[in-house]
Backbone as CSV, one residue per row, in Angstrom:
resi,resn,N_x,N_y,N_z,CA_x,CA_y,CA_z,C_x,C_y,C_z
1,UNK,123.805,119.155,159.123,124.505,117.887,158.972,125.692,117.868,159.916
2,UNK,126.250,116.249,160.154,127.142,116.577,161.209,128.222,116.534,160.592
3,UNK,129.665,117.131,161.448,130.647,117.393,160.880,131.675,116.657,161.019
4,UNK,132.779,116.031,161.204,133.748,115.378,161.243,133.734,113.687,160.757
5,UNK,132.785,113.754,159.767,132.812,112.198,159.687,133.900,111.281,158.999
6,UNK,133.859,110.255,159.164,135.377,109.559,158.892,134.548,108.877,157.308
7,UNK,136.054,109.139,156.513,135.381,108.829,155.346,134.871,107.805,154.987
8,UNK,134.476,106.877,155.491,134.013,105.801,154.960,132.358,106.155,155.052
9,UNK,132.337,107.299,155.872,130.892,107.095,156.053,129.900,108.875,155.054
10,UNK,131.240,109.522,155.095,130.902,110.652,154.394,130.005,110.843,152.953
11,UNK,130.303,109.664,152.111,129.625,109.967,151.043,128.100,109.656,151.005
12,UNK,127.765,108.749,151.867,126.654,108.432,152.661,125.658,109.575,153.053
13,UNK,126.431,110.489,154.117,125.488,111.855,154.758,125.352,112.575,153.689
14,UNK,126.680,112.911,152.339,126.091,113.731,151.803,124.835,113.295,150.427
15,UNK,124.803,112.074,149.918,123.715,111.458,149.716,122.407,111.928,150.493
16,UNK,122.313,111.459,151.683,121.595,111.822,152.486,120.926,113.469,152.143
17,UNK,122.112,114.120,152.410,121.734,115.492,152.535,121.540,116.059,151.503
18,UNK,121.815,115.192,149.789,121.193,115.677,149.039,119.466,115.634,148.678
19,UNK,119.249,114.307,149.525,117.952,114.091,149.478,116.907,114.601,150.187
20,UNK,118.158,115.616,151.033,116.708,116.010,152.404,116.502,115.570,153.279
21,UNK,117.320,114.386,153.839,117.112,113.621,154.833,117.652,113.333,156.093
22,UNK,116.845,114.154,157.222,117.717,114.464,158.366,117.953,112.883,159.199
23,UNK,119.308,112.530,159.945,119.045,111.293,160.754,120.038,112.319,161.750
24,UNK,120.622,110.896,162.794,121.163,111.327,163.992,121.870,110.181,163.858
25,UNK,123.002,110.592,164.165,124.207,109.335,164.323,124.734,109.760,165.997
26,UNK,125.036,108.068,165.989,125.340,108.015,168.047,126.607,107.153,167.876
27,UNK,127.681,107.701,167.993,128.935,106.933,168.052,129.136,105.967,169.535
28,UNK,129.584,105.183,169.270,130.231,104.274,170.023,131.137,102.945,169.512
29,UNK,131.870,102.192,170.474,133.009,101.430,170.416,132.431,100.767,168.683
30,UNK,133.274,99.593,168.334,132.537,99.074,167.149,132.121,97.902,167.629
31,UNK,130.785,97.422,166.396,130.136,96.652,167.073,130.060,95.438,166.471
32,UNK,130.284,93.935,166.653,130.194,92.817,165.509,128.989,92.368,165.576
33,UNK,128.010,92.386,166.463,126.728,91.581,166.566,125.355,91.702,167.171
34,UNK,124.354,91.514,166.769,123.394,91.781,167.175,123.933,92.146,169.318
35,UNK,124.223,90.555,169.784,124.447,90.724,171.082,125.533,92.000,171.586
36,UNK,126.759,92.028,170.724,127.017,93.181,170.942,126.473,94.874,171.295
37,UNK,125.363,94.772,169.873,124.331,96.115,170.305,123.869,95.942,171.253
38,UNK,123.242,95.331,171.399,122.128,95.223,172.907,123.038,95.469,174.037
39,UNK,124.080,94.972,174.132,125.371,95.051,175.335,125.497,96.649,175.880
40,UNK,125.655,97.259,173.987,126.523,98.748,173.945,125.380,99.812,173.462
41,UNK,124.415,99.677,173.438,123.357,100.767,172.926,122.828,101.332,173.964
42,UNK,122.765,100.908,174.705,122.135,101.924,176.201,120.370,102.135,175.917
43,UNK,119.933,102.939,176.104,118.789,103.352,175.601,118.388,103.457,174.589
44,UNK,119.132,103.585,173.669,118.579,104.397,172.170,117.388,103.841,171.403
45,UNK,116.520,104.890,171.028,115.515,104.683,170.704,115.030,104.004,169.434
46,UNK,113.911,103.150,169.291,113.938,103.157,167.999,113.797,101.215,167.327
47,UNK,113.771,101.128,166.103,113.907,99.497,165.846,115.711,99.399,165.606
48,UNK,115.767,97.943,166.078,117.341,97.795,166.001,116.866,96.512,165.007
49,UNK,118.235,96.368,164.178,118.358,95.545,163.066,119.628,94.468,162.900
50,UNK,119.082,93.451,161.927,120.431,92.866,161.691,120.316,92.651,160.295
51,UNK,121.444,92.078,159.655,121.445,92.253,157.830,122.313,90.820,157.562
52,UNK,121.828,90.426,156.588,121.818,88.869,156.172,122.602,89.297,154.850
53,UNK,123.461,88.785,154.355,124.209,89.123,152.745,124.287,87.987,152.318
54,UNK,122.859,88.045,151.432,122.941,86.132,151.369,123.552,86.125,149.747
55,UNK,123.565,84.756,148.922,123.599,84.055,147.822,123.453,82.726,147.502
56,UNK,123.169,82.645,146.270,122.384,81.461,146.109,123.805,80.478,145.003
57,UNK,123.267,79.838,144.510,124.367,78.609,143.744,124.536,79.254,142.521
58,UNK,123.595,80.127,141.744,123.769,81.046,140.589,124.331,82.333,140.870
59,UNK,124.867,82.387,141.950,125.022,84.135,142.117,124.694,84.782,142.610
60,UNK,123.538,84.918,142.714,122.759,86.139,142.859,122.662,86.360,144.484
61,UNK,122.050,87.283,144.588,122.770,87.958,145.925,121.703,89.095,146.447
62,UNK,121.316,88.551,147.687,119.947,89.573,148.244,120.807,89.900,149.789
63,UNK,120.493,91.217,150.148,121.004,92.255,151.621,119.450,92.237,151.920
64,UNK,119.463,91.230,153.096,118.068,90.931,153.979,117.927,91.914,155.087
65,UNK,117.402,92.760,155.274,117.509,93.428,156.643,116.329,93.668,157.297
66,UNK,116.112,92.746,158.830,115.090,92.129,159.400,115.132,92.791,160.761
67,UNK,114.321,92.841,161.784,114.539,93.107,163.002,115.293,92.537,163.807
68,UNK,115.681,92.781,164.496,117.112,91.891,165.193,117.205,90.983,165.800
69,UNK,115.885,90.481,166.631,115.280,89.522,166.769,114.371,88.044,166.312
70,UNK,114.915,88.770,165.002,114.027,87.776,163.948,115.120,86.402,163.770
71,UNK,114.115,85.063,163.755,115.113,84.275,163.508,114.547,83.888,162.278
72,UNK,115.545,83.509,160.923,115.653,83.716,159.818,115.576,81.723,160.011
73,UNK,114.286,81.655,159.239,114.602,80.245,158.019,115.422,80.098,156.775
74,UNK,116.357,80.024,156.393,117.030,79.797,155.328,116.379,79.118,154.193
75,UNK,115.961,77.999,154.440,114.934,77.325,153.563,113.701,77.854,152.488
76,UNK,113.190,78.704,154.014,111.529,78.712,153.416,112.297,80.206,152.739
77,UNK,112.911,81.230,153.795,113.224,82.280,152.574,113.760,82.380,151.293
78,UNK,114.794,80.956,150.762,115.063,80.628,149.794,113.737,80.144,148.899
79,UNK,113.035,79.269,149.118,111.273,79.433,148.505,110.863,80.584,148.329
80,UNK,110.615,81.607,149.047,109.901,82.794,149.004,111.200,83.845,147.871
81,UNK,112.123,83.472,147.743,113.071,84.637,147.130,113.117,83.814,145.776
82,UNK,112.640,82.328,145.721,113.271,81.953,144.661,114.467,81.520,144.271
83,UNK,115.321,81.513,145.355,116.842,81.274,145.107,116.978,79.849,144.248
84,UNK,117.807,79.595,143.458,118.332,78.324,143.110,119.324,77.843,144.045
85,UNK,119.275,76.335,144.402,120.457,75.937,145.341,119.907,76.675,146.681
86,UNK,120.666,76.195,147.767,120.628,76.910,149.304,121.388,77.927,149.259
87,UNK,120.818,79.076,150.424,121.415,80.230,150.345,122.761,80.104,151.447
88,UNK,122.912,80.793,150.927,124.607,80.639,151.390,125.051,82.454,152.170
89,UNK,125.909,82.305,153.289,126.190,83.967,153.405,127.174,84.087,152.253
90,UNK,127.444,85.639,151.575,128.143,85.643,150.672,129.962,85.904,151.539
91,UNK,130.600,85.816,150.984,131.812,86.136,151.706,132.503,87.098,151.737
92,UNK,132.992,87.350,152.642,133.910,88.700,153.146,134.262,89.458,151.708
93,UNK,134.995,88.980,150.928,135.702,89.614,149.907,134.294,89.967,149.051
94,UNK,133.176,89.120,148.799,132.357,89.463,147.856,131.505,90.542,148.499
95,UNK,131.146,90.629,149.857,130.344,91.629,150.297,131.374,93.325,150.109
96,UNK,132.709,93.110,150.341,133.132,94.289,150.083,132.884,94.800,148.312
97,UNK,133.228,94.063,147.361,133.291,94.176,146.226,131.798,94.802,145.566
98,UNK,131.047,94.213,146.320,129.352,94.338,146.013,129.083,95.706,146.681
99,UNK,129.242,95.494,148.048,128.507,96.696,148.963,129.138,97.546,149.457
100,UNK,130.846,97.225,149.211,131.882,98.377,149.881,131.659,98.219,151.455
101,UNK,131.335,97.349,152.362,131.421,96.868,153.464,132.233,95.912,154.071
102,UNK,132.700,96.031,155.506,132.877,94.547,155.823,132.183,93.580,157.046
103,UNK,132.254,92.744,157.005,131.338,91.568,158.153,131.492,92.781,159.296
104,UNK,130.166,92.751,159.768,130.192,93.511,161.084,129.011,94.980,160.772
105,UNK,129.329,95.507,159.483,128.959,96.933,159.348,127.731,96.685,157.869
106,UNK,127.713,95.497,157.616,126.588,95.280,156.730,125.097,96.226,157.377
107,UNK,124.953,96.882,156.258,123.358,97.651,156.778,122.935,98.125,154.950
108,UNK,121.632,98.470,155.680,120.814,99.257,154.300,121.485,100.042,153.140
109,UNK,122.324,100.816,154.573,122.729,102.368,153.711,123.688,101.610,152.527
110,UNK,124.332,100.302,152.469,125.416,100.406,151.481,125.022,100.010,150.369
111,UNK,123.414,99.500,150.278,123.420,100.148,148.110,123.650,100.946,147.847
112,UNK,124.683,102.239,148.268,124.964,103.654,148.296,125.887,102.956,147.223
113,UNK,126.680,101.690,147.142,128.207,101.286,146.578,127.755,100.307,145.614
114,UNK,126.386,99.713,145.912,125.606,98.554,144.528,124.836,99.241,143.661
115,UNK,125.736,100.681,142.417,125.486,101.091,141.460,124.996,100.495,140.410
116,UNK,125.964,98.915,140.260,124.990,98.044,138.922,123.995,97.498,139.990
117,UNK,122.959,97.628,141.068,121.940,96.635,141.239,122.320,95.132,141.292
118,UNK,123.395,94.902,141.974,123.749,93.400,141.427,122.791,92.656,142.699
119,UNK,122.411,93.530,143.637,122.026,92.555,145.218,120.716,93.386,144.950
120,UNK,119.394,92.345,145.870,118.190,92.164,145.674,118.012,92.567,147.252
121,UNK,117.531,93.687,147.582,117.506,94.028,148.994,115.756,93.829,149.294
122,UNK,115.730,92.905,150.570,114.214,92.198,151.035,114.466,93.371,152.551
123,UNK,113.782,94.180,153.068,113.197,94.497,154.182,111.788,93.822,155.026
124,UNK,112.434,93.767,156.184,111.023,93.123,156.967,109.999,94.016,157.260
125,UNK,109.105,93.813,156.523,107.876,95.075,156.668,107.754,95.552,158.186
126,UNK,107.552,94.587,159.107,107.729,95.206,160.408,108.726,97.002,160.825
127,UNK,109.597,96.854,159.892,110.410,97.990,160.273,110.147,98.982,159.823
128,UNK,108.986,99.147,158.974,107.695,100.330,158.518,106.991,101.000,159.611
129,UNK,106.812,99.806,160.484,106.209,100.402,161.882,106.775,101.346,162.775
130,UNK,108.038,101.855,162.617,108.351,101.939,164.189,108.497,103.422,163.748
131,UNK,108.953,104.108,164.827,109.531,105.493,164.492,110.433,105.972,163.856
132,UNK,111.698,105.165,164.245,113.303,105.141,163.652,113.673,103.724,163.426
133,UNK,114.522,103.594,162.643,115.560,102.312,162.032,116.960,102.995,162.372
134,UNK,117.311,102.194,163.152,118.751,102.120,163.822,119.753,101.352,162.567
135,UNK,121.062,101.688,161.637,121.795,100.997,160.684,123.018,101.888,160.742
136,UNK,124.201,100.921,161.041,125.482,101.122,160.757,125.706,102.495,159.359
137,UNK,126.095,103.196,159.732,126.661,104.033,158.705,127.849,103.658,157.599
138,UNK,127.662,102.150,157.164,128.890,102.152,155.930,130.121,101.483,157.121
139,UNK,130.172,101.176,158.358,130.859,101.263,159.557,130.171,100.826,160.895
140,UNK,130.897,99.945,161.441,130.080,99.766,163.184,130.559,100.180,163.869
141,UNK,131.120,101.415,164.053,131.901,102.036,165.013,130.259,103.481,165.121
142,UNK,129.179,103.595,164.975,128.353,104.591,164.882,126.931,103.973,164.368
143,UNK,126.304,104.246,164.995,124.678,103.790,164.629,123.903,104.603,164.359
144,UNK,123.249,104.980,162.775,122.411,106.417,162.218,120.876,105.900,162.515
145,UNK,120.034,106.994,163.101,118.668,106.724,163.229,118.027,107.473,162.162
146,UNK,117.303,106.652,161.410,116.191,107.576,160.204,115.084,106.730,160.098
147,UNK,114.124,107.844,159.691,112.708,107.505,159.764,112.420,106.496,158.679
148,UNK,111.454,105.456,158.959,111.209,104.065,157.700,110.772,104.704,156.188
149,UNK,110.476,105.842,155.999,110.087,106.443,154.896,110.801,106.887,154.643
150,UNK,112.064,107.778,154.945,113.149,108.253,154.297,114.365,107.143,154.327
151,UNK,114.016,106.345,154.963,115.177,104.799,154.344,114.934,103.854,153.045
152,UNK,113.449,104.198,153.033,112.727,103.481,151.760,113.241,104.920,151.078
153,UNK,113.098,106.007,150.841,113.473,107.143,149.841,115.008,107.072,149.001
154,UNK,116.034,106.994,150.394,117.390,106.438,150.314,117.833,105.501,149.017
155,UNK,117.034,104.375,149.391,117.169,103.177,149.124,116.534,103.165,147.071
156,UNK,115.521,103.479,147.235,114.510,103.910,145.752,115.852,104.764,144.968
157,UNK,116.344,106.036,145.731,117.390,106.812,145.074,118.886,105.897,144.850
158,UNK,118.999,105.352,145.112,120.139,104.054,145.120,119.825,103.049,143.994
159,UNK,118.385,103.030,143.217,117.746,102.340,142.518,117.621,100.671,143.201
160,UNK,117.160,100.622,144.285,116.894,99.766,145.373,115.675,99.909,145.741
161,UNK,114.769,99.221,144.780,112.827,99.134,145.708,113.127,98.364,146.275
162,UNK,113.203,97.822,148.104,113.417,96.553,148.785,112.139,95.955,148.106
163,UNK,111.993,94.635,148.251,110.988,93.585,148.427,110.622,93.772,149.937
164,UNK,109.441,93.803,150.217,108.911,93.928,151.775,108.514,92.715,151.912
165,UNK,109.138,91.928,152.834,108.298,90.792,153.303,108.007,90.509,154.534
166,UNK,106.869,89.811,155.176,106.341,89.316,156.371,107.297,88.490,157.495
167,UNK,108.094,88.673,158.203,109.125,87.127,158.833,108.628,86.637,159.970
């Protein structure tokens, strides 16, 4: 495991490393946006992602995380999720409170911090395919690569089955 990590991201690896689960983290500047990565990633291998922190008019609250290229219907995914009302992004203060994140560093890893299950996490099956899933460590200042089966493992141990859907 690697060593000097800044705490926001520490309780994360050792999660990780209780589960057995080797990744690789690649530091660089921090990052706010899809266009940003693409700018600052250089080569790195692998599927790159973006993460949606949606909610609906009742509450409820799904962490969408799609390929990065995907352009998201709001509509029809509100049909397909069931939402009541239009989905809405949730806001700064509620995504920290929920996921212990802020705008920018939204990724998978932070049902590590949604202990009651309050958010409904949908993955785009596409990201089953690839070799690695590229996701912010808790932080966009560093991008962790792990394999689609030990992010689904992660995630199950977090008590997080994503919903897999088609986009």
């Amino acid at each position: 495991m690697e060593t000097g990590h800044d705490e926001v991201e520490r309780p994360l690896f050792e999660q990780l490393g209780k589960l057995g689960i080797a990744v690789q983290t690649h530091r660089h500047p921090a990052l706010m946006t899809v266009a940003d990565s693409k700018a600052l990633r250089g080569d790195l291998p692998g599927l790159h992602i973006k993460n949606l922190f949606l909610r609906d008019k009742k509450r409820r609250m799904w962490l969408v995380t799609v390929l990065e290229d995907r352009q998201i219907d709001l509509k029809a995914l509100r049909r397909e999720l069931g939402a009541q009302g239009n989905l809405s992004f949730g806001s700064a203060d509620l995504l920290q409170e929920v996921l212990g994140v802020s705008p920018g560093a939204v990724t998978p890893f932070s049902v590590l911090h949604d202990q009651d299950q309050r958010v409904t996490t949908v993955l785009d099956r596409a990201l089953l395919a690839g070799p690695v899933v590229n996701a912010h460590p808790l932080h966009n200042r560093a991008t962790t690569a792990i394999a689609p089966a030990d992010l689904l493992q992660f995630m199950a141990a977090c008590g997080h089955q994503p919903l897999l859907m088609d986009f």
